[in-house]
N, C-alpha and C positions, 0 to 999 in steps of 0.2 A: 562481589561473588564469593559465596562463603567455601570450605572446604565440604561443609556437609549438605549441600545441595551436590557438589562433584560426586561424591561418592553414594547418595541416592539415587542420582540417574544412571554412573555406573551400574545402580544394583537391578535397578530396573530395565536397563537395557540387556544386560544377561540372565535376567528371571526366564524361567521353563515357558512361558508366554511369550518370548519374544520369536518374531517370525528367524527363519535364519539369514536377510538380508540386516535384521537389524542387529544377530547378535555379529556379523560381518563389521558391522559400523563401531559398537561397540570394541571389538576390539582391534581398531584402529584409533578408538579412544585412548585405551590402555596403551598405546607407542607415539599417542601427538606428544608433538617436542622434541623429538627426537632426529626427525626431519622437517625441514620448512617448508617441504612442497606437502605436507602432509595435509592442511588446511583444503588444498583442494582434492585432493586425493580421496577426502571425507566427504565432502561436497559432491563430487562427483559417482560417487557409491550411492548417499541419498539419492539424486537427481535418477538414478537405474535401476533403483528397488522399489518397490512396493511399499515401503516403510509409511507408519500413519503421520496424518499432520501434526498432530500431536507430539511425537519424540520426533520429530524434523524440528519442531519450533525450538524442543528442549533442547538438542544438538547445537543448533543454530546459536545459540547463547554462548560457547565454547568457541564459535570457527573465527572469531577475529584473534583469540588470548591463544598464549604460547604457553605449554605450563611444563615447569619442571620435574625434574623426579623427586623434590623437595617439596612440590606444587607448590612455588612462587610464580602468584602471577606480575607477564609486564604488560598489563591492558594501555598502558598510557604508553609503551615505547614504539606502539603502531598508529599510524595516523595516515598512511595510502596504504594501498593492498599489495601483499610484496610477493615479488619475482611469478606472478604470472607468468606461465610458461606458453600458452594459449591466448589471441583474442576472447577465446569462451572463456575461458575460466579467468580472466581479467575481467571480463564482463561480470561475470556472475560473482567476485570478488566484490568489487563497486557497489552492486546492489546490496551485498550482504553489510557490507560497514553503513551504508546508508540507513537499511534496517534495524541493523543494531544502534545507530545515535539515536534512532525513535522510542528506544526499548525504556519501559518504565512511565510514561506521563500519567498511566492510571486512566485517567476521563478528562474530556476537556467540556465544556461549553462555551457557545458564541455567539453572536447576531450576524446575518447575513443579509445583503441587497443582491437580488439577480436583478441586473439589466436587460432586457433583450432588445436587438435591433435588427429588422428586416434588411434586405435587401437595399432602399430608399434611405433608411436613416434610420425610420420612426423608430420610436422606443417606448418599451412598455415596463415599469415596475415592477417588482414583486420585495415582500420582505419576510423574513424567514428567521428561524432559529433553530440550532443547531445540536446535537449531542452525541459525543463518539464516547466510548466504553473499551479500554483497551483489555484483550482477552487471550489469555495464557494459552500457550498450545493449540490457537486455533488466530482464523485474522480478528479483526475486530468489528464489534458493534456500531453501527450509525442511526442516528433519528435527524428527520427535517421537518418541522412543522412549516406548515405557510401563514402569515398571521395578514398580510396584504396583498390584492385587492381582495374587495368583498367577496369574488366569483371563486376565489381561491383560499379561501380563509377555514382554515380547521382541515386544511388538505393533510395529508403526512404521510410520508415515506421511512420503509423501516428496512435497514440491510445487515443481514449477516454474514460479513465476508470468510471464506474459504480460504485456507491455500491452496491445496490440490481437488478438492469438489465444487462443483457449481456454489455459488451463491444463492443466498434463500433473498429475497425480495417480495417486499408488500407496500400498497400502496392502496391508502384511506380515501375513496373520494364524497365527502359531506353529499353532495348533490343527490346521490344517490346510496347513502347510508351503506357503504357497504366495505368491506376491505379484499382489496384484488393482489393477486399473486402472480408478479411479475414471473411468466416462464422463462427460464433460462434462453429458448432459442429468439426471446424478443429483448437481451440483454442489449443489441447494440440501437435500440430506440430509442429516440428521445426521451430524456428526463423533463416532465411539464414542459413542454413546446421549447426546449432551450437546445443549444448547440452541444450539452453535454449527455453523451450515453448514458442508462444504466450501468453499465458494464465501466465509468468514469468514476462515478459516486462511490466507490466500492473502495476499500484499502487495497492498494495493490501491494501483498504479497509476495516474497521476492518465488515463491514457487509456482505462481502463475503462469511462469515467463520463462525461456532460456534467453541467452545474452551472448554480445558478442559488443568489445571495445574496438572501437572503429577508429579513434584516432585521438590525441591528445589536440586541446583548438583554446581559442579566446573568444568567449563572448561578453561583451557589453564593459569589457573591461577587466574583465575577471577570468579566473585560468579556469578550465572544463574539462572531463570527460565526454567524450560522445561515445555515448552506448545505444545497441539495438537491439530489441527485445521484442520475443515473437511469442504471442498466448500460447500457452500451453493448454489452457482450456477451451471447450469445444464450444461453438456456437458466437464466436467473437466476430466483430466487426470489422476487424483486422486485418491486416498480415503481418505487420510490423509497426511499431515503434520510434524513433530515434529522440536520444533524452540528450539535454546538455545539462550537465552534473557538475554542481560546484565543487572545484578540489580541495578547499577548505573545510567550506561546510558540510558537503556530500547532500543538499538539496538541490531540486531542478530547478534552472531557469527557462527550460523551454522543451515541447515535447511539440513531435509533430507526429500524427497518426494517419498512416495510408491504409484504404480500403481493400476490400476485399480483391478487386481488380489490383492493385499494388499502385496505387494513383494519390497522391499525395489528397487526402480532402479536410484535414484540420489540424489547425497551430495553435499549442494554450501556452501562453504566458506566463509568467508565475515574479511577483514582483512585489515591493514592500515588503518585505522579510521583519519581522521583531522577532527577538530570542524571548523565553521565557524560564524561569526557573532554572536559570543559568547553564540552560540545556541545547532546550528544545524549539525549534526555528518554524514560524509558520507564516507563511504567504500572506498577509493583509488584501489582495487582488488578483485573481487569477481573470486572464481574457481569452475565452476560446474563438477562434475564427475561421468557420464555411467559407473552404476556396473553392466547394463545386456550387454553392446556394448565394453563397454574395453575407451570408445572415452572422450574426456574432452573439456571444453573449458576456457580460463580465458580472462574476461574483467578487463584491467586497465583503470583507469579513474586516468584525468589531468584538470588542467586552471579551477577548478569549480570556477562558478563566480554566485552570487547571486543577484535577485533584478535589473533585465535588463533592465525594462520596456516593457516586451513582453506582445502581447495585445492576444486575443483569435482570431483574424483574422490572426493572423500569423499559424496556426494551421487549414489550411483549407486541405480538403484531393483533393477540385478540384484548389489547386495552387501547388501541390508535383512537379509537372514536373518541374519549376522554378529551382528548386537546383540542382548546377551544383557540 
C-alpha cells in the first residue's frame, strides 16, 4: 500500500462531489489510529450510508491496517479481527479480513467437472471452463463455458457481481442462438439443472451480507469461526447463512444455506485447498447437497492459473456466442 494512493482517496473522499455520508467516513479516515475500535466504527458508518460501491471497495482496502500519524503501516501485526465489541461487528470483521486475503489475484483461469446426482445415485457429467476478472471498486467478473456433453456444449454463462446492486447475469444457450438475461428475482434458480443457485455463482461481496459471529468451534480438525450472514439484497433465496471460516487461513470449509421458510435446505463443502502465488487459497472441490430434494452436485476444479492478462472486454455478454 503506497502513501500516494492514501492520500488520493483521502482527496477524493473530500472533493465537493462527495455525498455528505461519505465526507462523514472520510473524516474518520483522517483520526483511524488513533482509536482501535475505530475500524469498526468506519465500518459501521459505511454499512448506514448511502455511500457508492465504489469508495466502500476503496475504504475497504484501509479497514484491516492501523496507520500512524507518521503513516507507518503494521498490515502484518494483524492476523484475527481485534477486540470486536459486538457479535455484528465480529462478524462483519471476519468477512472483511477474509476479503482483504483475496485482494489482488488479478484473473484466474481453470477447468472444471460438475457432477450431478439425483435422488437414486445416477450421475450425469458436464466439463467446463472457467474465467474470473478481479475488478476494482466493484465485485468481480465471471465466465463459464460448457465444452461437455454435446446437448451442452458452447452453453455460457456470464456474471457481473455487485456489492450493494443486483447482479447483471447472462446466459448463452447454443440450442437456440440466443443470450438470456437472468432477472434478478430468478437469482435463486438453478444454475444448469445443478444444486447451485444463481445467486451461488456470483463473488460474494462482503456488502451483500450483514453478519453476526456466532461462536468460536472446531471442524475437521481445524479451529473456525461460525458466522451468519443474512442478504442484504433483495430477491435472495435465503434467509441466512452459516459459514465455518478457517482461523488461519480465513477460507470456508462449510456453508449451510436455509430457505426462505428459515428450513435448513443445502450444505457445500469446500475441500482440497492449494495456495497459489504464495497467497491465494482455492478449493480444488466444492460438494453442494439437497436435504429437501435428496440431489447433490460436486464441482472439481483443475489447471488454476493466475494473472492471464484478461482485459474486461473479454467479459462481454454480446460476444457469448463466440465460444465454441
Amino acid at each position: 500500500m503506497k502513501l500516494a494512493n492514501w492520500q488520493t482517496d483521502k482527496q477524493f473522499l473530500n472533493s465537493a462531489n462527495c455525498s455528505k455520508d461519505e465526507a462523514n467516513i472520510a473524516t474518520l479516515i483522517e483520526s483511524y489510529g488513533k482509536d482501535m475500535d475505530s475500524k469498526y466504527l468506519i465500518n459501521q458508518n459505511i454499512r448506514n450510508s448511502s455511500i457508492s460501491s465504489s469508495v466502500i471497495k476503496r475504504i475497504r482496502m484501509y479497514s484491516g491496517v492501523f496507520v500512524t500519524t507518521a503513516f507507518v503501516f503494521f498490515a502484518t501485526s494483524i492476523t484475527t479481527p481485534l477486540q470486536a465489541e459486538t457479535p455484528e461487528e465480529k462478524g462483519l470483521a471476519i468477512a472483511i479480513e477474509a476479503d482483504k486475503r483475496n485482494e489482488g489475484f488479478v484473473d484466474t483461469t481453470a477447468t472444471m467437472r460438475m457432477v450431478l446426482r439425483n435422488r437414486a445415485g445416477r450421475e450425469s457429467l458436464r466439463e467446463m471452463r472457467s474465467m474470473v476478472l478481479e475488478v476494482t471498486g466493484d465485485g468481480d467478473k465471471s465466465l463459464t463455458i460448457f465444452d461437455e456433453p454435446r446437448d451442452v456444449k458452447g452453453t455460457a454463462s456470464l456474471t457481473f457481481s455487485h456489492a450493494t446492486e443486483p447482479d447483471d447475469q447472462w446466459l448463452y444457450l447454443p440450442a437456440l442462438k440466443r443470450v438470456k438475461r437472468i432477472s434478478s428475482k430468478n437469482k435463486s434458480g438453478p444454475f444448469m439443472g445443478s444444486e447451485f443457485a444463481f445467486e451461488d455463482i456470483a463473488s460474494q461481496e462482503v456488502d451483500k451480507y450483514t453478519y453476526k459471529h456466532l461462536k468460536d468451534d472446531t471442524l475437521n480438525g481445524r479451529d473456525v469461526f461460525v458466522v451468519e450472514s443474512y442478504p442484504a439484497y433483495k430477491n435472495s433465496g435465503y434467509t441466512r447463512l452459516i459459514s465455518w471460516i478457517d482461523k488461519t487461513e480465513y477460507y470456508p470449509l462449510k456453508t449451510e444455506f436455509y430457505d426462505r421458510k428459515n428450513s435448513l435446505l443445502k450444505t457445500l463443502k469446500f475441500s482440497e485447498y492449494n495456495q497459489y502465488l504464495s497467497k491465494y487459497w482455492r478449493a480444488h472441490r466444492m460438494d453442494m447437497e439437497n436435504h429437501q430434494t435428496g440431489k447433490s452436485t460436486t464441482l472439481s476444479w483443475a489447471d488454476f492459473k493466475f494473472q492471464n492478462g484478461l482485459k474486461s472486454s473479454d467479459f462481454n455478454s454480446k460476444s457469448l456466442k463466440r465460444f465454441r
